[in-house]
N, C-alpha and C positions, 0 to 999 in steps of 0.2 A: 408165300413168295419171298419174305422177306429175309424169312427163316433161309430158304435153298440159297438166298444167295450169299449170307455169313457164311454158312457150311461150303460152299463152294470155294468162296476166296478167302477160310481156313485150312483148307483140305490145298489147296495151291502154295498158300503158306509154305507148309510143311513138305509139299514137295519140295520147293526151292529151298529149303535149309536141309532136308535132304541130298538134294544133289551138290549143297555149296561143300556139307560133310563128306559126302565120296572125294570129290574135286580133292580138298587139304589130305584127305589119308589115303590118297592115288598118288600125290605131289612128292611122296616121300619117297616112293620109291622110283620114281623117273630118274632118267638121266640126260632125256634130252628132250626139247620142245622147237617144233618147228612152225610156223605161219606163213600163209598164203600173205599176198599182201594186197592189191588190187581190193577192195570192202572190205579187207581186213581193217588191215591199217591206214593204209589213204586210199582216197576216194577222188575223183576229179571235180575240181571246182564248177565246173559247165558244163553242159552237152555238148556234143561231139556236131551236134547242128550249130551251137551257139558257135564256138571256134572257128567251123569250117566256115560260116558266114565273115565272122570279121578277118580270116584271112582270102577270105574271100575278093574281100574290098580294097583287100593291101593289093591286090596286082590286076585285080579288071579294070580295063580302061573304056566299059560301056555302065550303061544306068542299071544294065539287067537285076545288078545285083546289090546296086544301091537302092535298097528299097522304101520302101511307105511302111514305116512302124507297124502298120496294120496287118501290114503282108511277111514282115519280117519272122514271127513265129511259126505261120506256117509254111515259110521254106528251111526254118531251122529244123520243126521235126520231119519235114520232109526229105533233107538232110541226114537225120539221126537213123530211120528209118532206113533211107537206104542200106548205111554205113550197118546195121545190125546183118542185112543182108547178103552183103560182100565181106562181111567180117564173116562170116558162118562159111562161105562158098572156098574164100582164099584159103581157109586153117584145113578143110577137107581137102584141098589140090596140094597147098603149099603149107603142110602142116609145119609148125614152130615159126614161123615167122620166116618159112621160107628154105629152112636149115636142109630138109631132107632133102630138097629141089635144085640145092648149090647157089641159091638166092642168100641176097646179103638182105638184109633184114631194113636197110635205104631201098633197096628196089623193091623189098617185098609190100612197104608201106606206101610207096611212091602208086605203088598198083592200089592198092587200099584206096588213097584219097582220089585218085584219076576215075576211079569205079564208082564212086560213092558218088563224086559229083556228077559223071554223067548218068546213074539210075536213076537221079534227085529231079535229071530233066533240065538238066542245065549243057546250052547246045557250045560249038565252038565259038558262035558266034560272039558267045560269052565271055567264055572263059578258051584260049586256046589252047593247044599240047605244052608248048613251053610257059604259057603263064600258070596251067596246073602243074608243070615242073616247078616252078619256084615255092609256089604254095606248099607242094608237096615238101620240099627242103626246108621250109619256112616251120612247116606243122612238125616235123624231123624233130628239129631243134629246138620248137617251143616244148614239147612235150618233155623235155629236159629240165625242165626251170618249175623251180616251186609255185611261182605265180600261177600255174595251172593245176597245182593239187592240193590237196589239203591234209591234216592227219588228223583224223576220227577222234571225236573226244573220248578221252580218257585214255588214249592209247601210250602217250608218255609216263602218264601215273603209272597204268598196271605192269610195265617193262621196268620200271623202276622198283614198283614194288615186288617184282621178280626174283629182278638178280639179287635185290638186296637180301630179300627173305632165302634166299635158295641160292646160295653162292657159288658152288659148285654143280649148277646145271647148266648145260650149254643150250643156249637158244639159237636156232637156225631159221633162214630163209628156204621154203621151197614154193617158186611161183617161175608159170607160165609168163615168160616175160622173156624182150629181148637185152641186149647189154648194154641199156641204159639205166639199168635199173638200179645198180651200185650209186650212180651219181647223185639220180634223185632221191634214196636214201639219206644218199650225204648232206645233200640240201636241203631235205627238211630234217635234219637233225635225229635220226634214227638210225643213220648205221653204228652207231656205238655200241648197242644195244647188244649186236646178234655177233655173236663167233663166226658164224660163216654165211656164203650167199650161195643155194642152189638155182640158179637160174637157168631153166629149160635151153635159151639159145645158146647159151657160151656150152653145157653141158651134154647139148645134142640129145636130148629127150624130156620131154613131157608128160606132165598129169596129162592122164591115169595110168601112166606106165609104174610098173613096179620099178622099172630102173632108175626113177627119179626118186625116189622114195630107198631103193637100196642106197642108191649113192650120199645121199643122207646120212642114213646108219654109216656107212664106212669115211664119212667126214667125221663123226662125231666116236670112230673105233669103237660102236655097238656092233655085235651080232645079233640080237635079243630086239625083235618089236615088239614085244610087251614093256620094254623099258623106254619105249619114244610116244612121245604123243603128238600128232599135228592138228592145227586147229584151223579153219577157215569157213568159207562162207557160200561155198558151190557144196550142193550136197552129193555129187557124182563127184567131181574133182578133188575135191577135198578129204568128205568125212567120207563116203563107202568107199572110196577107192582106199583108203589108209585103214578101214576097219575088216577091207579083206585080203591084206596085207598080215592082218596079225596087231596093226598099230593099237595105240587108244587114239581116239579122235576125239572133236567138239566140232559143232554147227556153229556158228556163230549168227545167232538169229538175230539180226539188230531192225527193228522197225515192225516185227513177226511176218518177216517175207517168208518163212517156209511154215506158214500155217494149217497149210491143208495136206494130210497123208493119205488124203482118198486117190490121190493118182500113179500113189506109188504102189508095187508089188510086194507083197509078206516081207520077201526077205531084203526090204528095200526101209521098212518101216523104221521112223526115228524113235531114238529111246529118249524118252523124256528125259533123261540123266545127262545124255549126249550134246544137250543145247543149252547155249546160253544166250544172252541178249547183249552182253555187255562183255568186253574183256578182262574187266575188274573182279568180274567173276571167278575169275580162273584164281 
């Protein structure tokens, strides 16, 4: 027993210095790198319950929602839950945040929070239309401010050691996101990094369209997707959609969230070469 499990996490080894080897003699011939950013690069400091409670509290003027510490968690996920619900139903009606719909992307969100709290179970008597309007303005404009995200460790090193190793590559932004997203790069000290921002709202198309992914290429004056690589963290959004493009991709597996390939289809299956855990990797 002892034996299988040296030979296992040797044979693992040598995977991973295998695939660190492809990665540096792939690197040479790119010319362009793109990233998702959302678990890419930052990540939200709290749940989406945790938030919507304390602005919650900023504009109810009953106890409903001032609660007993005991109760407070399970109206946060209660909360979260929602919000995963009305998040999935809005992007189907009102895909991009709204874009295709002639929505502006305040009213698209404004529906977000108004939905979210009322699935959550929370009555008027709570919360009313104009106090989930301000919340909603409130939630608008926090979601702007670094206070509410964070950047994934090591994510400053490996962009440093990017450009510096690979001077003449351009790295780009491609993510599902509306036109705040330029700012809160800037505020957390990362938009230096990338040449350019593809961002689905202001661009009027979204992963998994190829048009987001061409308009990349023609940011960066490639015609060649074998010469781009994108890298992120949704395995439909990101990596197969870009590796049936023609792209190179990476998984970016951080915590082993895509561990299991038993629910995926043949031609769906991850190449062990394709994933990494960390972006220090790259």
């Amino acid at each position: 027993m002892i034996v299988e499990v040296v030979i296992e996490r040797y044979l693992l080894l040598i995977d991973k210095n295998k695939n660190q080897n492809t990665l540096q003699k792939n690197m040479s011939a790119l010319r362009v790198v793109t990233l998702d950013v959302t678990n890419t690069l930052i990540t939200l400091k709290n749940s989406i319950g945790h938030e919507y409670i304390k602005a919650m509290q900023l504009y109810c003027t009953t106890q409903a929602v001032r609660l007993h510490p005991n109760c407070l968690s399970d109206r946060q996920n209660d909360l979260s839950k929602a919000f995963t619900t009305v998040w999935k139903d809005m992007n189907a009606k009102h895909e991009n945040f709204g874009f295709k719909s002639g929505m502006s992307s305040v009213e698209w969100w404004t529906q977000v929070v108004k939905r979210t709290v009322r699935l959550a179970n929370f009555s008027v008597d709570d919360l009313n239309d104009n106090q989930l309007d301000l919340m909603a303005k409130y939630l608008y404009r926090a979601y702007c401010s670094p206070q509410f995200w964070t950047v994934d460790v090591g994510v400053h090193q490996a962009m440093t050691d990017i450009k510096k190793s690979n001077p003449d590559l351009k790295l780009g932004i491609i993510s599902n996101f509306d036109e705040r997203l330029g700012r809160i790069l800037q505020e957390l000290g990362l938009r230096h990094y990338f040449d350019f921002l593809i961002i689905s709202r202001l661009v009027g198309c979204c992963k998994p369209s190829a048009d987001i992914f061409n308009l990349a290429l023609n940011t960066a004056e490639l015609s060649d997707p074998s010469l781009a690589l994108h890298i992120g963290d949704n395995i439909e959004l990101d990596y197969l959609c870009a590796k049936r493009l023609g792209w190179n991709a990476l998984l970016l597996n951080r915590n082993n969230r895509h561990n299991n390939n038993n629910n995926l289809s043949n031609d769906q299956r991850l190449s062990p070469i394709d994933i990494i855990s960390d972006l220090k990797q790259f």
